[in-house]
Backbone bond lengths (Angstrom), bond angles and torsions (degrees), N, CA, C in turn:
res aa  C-N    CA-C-N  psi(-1)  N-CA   C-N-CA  omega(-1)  CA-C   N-CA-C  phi
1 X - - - 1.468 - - 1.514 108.05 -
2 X 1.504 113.08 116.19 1.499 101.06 -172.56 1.555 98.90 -122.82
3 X 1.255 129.07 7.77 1.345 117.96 171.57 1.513 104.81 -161.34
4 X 1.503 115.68 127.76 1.659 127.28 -176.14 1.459 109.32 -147.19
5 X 1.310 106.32 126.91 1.553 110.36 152.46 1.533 129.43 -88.69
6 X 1.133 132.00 140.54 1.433 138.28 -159.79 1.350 100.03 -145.67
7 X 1.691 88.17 132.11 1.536 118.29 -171.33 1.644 115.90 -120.74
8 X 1.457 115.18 104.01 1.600 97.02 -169.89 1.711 102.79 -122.11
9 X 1.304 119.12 122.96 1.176 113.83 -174.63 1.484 131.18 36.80
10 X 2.205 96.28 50.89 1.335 110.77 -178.80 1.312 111.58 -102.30
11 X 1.672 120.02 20.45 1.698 115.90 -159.51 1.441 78.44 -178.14
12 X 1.595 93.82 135.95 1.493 130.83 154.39 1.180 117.65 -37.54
13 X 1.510 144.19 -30.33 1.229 147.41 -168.68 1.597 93.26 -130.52
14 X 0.841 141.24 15.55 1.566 129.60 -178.35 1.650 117.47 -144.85
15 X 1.392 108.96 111.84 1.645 97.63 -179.10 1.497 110.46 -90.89
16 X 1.667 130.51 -38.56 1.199 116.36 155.39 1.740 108.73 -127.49
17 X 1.238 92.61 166.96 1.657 109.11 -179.38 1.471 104.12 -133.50
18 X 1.373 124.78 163.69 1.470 112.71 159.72 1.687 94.65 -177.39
19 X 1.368 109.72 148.61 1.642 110.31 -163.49 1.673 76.11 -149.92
20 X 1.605 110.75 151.61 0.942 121.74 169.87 1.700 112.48 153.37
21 X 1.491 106.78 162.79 1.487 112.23 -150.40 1.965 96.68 -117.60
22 X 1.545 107.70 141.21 1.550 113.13 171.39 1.599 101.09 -100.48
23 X 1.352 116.28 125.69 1.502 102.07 175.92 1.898 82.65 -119.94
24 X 1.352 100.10 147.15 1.579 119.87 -173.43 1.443 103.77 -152.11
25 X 1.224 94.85 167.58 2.232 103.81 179.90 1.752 80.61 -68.08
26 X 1.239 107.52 160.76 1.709 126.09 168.83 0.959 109.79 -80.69
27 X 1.798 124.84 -31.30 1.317 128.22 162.19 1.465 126.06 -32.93
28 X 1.569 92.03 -41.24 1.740 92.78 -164.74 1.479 106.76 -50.89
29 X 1.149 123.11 157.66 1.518 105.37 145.88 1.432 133.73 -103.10
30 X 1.067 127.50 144.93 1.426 118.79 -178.83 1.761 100.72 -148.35
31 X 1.920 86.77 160.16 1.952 99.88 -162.23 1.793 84.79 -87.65
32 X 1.431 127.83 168.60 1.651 131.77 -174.74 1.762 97.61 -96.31
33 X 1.010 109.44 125.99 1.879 103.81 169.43 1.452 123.21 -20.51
34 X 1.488 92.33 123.46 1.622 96.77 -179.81 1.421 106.63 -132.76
35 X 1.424 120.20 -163.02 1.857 126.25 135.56 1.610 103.81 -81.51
36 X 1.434 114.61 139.49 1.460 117.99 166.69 1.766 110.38 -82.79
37 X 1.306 107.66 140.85 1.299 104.90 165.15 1.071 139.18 -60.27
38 X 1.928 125.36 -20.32 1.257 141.37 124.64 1.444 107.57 -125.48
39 X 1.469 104.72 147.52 1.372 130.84 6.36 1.341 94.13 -97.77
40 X 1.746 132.29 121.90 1.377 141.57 -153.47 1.548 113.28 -67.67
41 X 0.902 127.53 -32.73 1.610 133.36 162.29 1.515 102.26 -73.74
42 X 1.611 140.75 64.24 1.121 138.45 162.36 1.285 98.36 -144.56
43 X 1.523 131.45 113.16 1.110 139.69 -172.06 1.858 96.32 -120.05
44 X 1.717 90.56 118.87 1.989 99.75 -172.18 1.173 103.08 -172.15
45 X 1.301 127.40 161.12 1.391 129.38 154.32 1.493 101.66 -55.74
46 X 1.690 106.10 -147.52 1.398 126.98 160.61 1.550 110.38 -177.18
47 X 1.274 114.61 125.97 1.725 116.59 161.53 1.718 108.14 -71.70
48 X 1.385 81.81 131.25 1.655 117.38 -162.59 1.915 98.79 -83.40
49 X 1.522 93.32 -2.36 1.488 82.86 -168.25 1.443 92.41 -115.04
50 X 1.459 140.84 -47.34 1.547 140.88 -177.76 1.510 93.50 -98.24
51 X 1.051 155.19 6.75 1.326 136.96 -179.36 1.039 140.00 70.92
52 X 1.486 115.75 -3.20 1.551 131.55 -151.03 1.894 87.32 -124.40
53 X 1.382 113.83 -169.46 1.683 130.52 -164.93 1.612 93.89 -135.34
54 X 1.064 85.92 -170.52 1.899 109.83 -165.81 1.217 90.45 -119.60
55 X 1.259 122.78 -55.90 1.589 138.07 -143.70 1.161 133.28 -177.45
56 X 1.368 145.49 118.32 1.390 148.05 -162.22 1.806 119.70 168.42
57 X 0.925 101.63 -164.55 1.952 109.75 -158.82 1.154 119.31 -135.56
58 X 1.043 128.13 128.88 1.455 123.68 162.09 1.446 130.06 -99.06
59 X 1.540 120.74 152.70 1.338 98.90 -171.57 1.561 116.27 -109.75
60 X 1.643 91.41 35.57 1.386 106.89 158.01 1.748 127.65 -88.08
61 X 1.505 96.16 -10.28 1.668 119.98 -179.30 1.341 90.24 93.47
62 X 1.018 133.66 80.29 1.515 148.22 121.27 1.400 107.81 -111.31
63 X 1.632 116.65 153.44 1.349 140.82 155.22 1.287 109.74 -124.09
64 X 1.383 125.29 148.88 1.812 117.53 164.57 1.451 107.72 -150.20
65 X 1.010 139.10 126.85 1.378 134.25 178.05 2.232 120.27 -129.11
66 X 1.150 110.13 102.26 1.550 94.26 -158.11 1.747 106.57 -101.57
67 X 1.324 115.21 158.45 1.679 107.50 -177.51 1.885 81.57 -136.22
68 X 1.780 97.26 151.59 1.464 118.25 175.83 1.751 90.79 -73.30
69 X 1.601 97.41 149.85 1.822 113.99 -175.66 1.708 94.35 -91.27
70 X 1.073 126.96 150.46 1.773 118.62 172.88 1.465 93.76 -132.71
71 X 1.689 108.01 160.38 1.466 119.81 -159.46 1.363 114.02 79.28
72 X 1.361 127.04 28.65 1.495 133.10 173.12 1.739 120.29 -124.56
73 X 1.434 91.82 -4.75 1.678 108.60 -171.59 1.612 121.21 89.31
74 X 0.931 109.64 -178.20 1.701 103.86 -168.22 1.711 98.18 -72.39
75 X 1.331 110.09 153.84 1.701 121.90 162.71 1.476 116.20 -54.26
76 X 1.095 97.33 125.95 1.496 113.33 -170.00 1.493 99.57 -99.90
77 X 1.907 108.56 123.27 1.697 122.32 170.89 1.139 118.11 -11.12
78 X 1.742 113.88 -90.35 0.898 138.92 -166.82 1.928 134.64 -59.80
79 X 1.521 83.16 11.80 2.005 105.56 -174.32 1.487 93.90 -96.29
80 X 1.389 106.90 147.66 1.755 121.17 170.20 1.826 105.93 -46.91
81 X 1.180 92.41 155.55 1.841 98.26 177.89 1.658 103.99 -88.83
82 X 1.258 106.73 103.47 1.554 101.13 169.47 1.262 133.34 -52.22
83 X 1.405 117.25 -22.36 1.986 116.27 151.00 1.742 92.23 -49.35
84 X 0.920 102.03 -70.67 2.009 96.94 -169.72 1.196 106.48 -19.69
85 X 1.459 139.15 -31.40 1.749 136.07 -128.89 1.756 84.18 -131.85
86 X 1.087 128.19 -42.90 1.170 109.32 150.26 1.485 147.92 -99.68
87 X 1.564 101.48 12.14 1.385 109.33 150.13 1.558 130.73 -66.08
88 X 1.445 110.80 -48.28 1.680 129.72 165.36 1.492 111.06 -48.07
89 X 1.270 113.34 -55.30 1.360 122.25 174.62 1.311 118.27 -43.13
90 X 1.778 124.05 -70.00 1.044 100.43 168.24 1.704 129.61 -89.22
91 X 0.784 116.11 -4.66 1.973 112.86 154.22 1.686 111.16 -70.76
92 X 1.437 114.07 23.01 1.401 106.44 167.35 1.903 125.83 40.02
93 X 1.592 101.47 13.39 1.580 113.10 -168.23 1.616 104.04 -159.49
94 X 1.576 102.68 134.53 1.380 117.21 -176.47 0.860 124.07 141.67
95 X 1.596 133.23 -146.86 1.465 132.61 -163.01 1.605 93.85 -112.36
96 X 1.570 117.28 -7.98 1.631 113.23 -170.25 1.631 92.52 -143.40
97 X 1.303 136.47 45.96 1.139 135.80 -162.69 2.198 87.92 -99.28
98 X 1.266 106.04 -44.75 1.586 100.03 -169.78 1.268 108.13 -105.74
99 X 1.477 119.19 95.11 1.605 148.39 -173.44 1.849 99.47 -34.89
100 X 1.537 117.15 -58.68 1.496 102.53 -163.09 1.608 107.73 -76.76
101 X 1.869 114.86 5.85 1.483 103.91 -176.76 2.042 100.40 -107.87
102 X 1.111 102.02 5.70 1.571 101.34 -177.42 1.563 120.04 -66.19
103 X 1.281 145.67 114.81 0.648 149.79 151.14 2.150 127.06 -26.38
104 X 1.085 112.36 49.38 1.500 126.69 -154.95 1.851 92.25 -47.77
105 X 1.059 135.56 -26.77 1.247 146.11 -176.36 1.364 108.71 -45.78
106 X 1.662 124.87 -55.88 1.190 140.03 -144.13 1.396 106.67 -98.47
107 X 1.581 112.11 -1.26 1.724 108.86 160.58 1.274 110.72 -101.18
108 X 1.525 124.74 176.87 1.307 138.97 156.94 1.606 119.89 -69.33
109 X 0.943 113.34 145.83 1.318 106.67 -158.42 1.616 132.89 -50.10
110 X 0.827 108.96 138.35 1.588 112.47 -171.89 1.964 145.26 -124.23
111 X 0.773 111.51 174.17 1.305 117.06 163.23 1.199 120.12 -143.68
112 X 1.801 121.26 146.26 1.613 106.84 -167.32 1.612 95.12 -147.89
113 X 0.814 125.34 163.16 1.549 139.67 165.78 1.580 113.04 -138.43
114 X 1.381 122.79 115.12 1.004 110.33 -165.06 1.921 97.82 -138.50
115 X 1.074 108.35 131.02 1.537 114.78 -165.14 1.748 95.71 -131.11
116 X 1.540 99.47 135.78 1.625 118.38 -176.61 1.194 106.55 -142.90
117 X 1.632 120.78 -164.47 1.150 121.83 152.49 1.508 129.05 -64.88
118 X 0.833 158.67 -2.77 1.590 159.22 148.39 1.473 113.81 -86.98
119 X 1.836 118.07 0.96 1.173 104.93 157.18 1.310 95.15 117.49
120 X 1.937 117.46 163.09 1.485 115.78 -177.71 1.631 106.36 -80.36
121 X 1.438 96.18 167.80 1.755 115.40 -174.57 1.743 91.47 -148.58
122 X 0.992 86.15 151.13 1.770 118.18 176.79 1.675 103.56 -117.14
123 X 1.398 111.95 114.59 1.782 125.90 153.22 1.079 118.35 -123.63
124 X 1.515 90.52 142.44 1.587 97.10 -178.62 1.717 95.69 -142.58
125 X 1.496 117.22 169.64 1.318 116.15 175.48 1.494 119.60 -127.86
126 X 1.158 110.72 13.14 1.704 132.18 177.70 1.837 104.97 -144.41
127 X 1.747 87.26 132.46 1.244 129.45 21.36 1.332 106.08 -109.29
128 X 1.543 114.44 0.81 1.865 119.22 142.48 1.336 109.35 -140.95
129 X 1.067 103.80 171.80 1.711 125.06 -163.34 1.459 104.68 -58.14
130 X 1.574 133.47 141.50 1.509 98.13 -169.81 2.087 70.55 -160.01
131 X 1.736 98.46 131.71 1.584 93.62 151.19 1.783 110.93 -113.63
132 X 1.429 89.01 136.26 1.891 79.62 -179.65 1.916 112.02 -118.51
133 X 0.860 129.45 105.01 1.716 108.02 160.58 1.502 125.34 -23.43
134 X 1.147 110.85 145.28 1.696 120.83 -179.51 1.581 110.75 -117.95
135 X 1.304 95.08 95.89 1.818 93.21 164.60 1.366 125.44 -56.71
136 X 1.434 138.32 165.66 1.354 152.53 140.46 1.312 83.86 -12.15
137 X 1.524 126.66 138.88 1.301 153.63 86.16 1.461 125.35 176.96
138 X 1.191 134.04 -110.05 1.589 135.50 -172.75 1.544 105.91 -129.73
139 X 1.124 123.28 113.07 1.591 135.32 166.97 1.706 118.56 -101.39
140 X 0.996 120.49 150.77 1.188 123.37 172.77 1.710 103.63 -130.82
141 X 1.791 112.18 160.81 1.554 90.19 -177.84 2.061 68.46 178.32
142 X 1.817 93.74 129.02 1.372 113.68 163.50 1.386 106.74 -126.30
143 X 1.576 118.02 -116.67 1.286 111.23 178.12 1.691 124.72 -109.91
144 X 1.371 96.39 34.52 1.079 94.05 177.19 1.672 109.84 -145.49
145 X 1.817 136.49 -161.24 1.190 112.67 -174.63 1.479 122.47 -65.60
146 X 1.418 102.28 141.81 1.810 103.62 167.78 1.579 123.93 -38.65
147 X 1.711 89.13 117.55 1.418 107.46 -172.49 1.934 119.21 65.73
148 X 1.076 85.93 35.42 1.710 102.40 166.76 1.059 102.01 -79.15
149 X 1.452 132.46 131.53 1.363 151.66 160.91 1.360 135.09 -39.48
150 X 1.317 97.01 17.58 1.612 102.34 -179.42 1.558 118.72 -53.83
151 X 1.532 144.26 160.89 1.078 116.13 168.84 0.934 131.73 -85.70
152 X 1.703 124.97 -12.40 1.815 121.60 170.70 1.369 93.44 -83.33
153 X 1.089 164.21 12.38 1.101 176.60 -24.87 1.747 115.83 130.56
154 X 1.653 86.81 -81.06 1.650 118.52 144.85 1.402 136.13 -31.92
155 X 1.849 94.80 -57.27 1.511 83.92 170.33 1.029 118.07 -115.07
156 X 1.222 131.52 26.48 1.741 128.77 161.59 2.045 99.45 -93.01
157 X 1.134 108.00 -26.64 1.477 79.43 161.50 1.212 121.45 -88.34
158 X 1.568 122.16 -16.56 1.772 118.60 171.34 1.962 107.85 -74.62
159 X 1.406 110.42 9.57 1.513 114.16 173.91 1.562 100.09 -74.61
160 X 1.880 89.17 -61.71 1.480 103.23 -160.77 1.916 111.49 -65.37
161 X 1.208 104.47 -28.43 1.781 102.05 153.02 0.820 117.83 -60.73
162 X 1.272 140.91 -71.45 1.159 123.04 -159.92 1.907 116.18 -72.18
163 X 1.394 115.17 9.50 1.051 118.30 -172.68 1.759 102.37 -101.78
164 X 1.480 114.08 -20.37 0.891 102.62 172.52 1.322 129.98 -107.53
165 X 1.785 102.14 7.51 1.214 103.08 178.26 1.685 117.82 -101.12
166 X 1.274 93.50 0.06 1.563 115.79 174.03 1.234 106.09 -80.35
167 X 1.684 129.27 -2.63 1.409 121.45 172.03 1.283 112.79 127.96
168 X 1.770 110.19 -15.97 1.463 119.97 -176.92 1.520 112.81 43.70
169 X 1.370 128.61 85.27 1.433 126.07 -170.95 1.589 95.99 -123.48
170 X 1.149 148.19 -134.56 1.774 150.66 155.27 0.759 103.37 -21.11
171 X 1.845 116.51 100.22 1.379 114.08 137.21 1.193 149.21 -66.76
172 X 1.069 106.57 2.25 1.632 123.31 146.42 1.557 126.92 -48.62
173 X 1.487 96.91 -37.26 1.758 94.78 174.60 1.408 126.83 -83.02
174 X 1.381 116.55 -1.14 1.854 135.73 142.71 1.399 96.50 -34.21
175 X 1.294 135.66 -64.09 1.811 130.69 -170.57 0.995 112.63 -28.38
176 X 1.527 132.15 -47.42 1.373 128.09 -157.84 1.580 122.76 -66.12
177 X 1.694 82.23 -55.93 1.680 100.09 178.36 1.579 118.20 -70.90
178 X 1.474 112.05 -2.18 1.703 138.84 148.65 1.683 111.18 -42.63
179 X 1.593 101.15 -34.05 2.057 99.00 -151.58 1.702 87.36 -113.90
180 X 1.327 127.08 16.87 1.651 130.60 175.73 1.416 105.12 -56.22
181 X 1.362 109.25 121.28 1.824 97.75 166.04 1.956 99.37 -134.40
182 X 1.032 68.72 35.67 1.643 82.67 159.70 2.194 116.78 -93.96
183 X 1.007 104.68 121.19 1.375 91.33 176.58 1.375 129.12 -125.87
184 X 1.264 102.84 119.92 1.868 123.17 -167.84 1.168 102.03 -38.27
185 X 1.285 93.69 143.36 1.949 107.91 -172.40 2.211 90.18 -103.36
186 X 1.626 115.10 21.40 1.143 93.12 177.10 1.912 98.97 -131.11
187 X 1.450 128.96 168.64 1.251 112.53 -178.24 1.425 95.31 109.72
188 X 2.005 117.70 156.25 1.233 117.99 178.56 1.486 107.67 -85.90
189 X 1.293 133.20 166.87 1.414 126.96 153.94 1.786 100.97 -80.80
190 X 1.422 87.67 164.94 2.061 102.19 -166.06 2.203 86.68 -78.04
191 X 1.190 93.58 126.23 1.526 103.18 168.68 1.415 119.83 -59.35
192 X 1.778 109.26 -13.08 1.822 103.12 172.78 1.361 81.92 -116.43
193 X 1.885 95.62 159.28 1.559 114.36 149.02 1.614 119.01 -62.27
194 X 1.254 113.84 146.26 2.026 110.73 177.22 1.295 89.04 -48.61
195 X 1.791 112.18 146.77 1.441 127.00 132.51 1.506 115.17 -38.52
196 X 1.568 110.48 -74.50 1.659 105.91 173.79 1.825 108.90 -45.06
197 X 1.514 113.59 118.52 1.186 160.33 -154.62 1.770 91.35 -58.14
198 X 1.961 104.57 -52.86 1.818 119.04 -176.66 1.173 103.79 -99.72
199 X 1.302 119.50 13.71 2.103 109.63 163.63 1.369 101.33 -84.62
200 X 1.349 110.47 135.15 1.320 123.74 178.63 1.833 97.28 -80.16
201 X 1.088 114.27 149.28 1.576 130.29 -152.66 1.828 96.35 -74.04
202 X 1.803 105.97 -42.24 1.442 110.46 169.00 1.730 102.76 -116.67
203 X 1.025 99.15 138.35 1.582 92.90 173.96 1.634 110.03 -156.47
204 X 1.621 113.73 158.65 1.629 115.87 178.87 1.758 124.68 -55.43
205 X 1.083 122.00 -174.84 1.167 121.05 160.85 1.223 129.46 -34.49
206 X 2.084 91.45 -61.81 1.311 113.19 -174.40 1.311 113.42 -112.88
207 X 1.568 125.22 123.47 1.378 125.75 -146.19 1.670 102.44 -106.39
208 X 0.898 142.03 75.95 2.117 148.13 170.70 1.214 103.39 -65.00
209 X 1.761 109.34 112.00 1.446 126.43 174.61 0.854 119.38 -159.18
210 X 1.248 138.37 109.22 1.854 131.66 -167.93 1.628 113.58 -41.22
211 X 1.023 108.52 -13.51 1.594 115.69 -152.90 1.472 109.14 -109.98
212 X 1.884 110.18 -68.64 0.993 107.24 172.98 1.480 95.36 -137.53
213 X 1.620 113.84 148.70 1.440 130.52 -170.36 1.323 138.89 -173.26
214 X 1.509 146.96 -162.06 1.154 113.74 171.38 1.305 121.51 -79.70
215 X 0.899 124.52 -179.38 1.702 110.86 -166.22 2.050 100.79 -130.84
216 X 1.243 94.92 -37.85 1.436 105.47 -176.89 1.870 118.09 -153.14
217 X 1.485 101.19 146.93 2.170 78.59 174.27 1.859 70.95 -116.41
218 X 1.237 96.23 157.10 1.658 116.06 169.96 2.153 102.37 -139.64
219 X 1.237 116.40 148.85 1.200 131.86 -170.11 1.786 109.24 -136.34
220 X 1.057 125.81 106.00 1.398 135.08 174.19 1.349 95.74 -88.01
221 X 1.489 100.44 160.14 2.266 109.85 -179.23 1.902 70.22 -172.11
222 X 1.711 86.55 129.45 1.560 100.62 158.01 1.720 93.78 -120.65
223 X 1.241 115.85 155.80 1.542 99.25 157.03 1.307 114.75 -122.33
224 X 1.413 138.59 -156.43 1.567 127.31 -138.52 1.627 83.24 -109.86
225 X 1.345 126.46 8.05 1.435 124.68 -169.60 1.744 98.61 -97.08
226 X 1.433 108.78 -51.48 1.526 119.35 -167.52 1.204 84.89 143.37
227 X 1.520 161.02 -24.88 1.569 137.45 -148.29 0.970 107.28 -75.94
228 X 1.180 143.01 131.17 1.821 121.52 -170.15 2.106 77.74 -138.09
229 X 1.134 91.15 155.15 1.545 127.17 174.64 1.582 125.19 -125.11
230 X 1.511 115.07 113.77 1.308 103.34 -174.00 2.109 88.00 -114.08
231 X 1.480 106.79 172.54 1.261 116.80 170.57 1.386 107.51 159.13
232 X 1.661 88.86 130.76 2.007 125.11 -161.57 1.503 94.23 -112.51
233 X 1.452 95.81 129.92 1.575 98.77 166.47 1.508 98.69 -98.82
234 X 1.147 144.87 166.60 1.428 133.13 145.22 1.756 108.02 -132.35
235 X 1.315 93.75 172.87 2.249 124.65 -157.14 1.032 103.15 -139.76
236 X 1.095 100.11 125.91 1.615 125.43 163.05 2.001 120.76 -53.65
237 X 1.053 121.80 -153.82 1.576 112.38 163.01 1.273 110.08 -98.03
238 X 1.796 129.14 -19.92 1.481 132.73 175.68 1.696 107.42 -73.61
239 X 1.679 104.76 -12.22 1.698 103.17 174.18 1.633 102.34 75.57
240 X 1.522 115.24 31.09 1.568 129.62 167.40 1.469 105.93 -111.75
241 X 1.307 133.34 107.91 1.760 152.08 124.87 1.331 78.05 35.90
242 X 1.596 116.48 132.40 1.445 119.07 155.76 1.776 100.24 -141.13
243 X 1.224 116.16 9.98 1.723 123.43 163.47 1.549 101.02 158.95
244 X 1.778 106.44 162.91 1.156 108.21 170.96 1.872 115.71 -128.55
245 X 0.823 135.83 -171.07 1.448 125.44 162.75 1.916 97.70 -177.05
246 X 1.512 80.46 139.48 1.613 114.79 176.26 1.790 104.32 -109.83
247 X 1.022 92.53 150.68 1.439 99.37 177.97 2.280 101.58 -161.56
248 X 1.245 83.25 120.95 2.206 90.58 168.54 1.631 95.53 -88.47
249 X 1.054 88.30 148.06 1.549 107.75 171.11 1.730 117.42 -150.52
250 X 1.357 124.64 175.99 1.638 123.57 179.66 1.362 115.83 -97.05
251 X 0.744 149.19 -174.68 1.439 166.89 163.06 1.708 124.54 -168.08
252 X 1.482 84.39 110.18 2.213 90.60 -169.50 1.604 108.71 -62.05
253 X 0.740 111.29 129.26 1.708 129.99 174.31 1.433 106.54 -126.41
């Protein structure tokens, strides 16, 4: 997941929202969002290669969604798998299940959003380890610090405004402005080149590359009831629809 906008108690009918795209080598492999068979209230994909997710929900009231940090140098072997750190998280069980006892040190660099009952938090571990609370409103966050000015950055959170100021109705219709490869001529460029070797240093929302690209857009909607809505489009390496899936789920309030 290298670029998401996040919405926390920005709308009368909505307690969280979140739209945003995983771009990965095509190589990788990964399973398409489901329910896991354990722990069964964990609704996520999963990388087929570290075991761990990008991003997903529980319907215990967890959310977690994590993006790689760039300007730190390539990922180093021997660091925890950050799917791991948000796999534990939301299965509430593991070696990273309780956020203020995690050791943020022992991964490669990161970004995290992590939402529970007491509300969302922001971690990161560069350029030190940091947990922060998340007030009410609109965040954006790719690979670099929260709400850095990048321009897909920029305008995937001016999507999710204007999506909710249009009345916020189907969050499903967030997908579209997911597949933009148009790129804003406003916003800073990221002061490092990507770690990944085929990320272009500035690039759109939606990234088309035989090699490396987006891989999937996925869109979370809780509403102020508990109904929460998840739904993954996924892309091939030509960056053409190869399935989608919706799934309702609960959320305790």
């Amino acid at each position: 997941m290298c670029v998401l906008a996040f919405a926390w108690q920005a709308h009368p009918k909505w307690r969280l929202v979140m739209a945003g795209n995983r771009d990965e080598l095509h190589a990788r492999p990964a399973a398409p969002l489901d329910r896991w068979e354990a722990p069964a209230h964990v609704i996520a994909g999963r990388d087929l290669t570290a075991g761990g997710t990008w991003l997903g929900v529980s319907e215990q009231g967890r959310f977690a969604v994590v993006t790689n940090l760039r300007g730190f140098g390539p990922p180093l072997p021997d660091r925890a798998s950050r799917g791991a750190l948000v796999r534990d998280l939301l299965a509430g069980d593991g070696n990273y299940a309780a956020p203020d006892a995690i050791d943020l040190a022992a991964f490669n660099p990161f970004n995290l959003i992590f939402v529970d009952a007491s509300g969302p938090r922001f971690l990161t571990n560069q350029p030190s380890p940091m947990h922060a609370p998340l007030a009410s409103g609109l965040y954006g966050l790719s690979n670099g610090a929260l709400d850095e000015p990048w321009p897909k950055t920029g305008q995937i959170k001016g999507q999710l405004l204007d999506w909710i100021v249009a009345g916020a109705h189907d969050p499903a219709a967030l997908l579209d402005g997911l597949a933009s490869e148009t790129l804003p001529a406003t916003g800073l460029p990221p002061e490092e080149p990507s770690d990944a070797p085929l990320e272009p240093r500035l690039s759109p929302i939606f990234i088309r590359h035989p090699m490396y690209g987006t891989r999937c857009s996925t869109v979370v909607a809780i509403d102020r009831d508990g109904r929460g809505l998840i739904v993954e489009r996924r892309y091939d390496a030509q960056g053409i629809t190869t399935g989608e899936t919706r799934l309702d789920f609960g959320w305790p309030v």
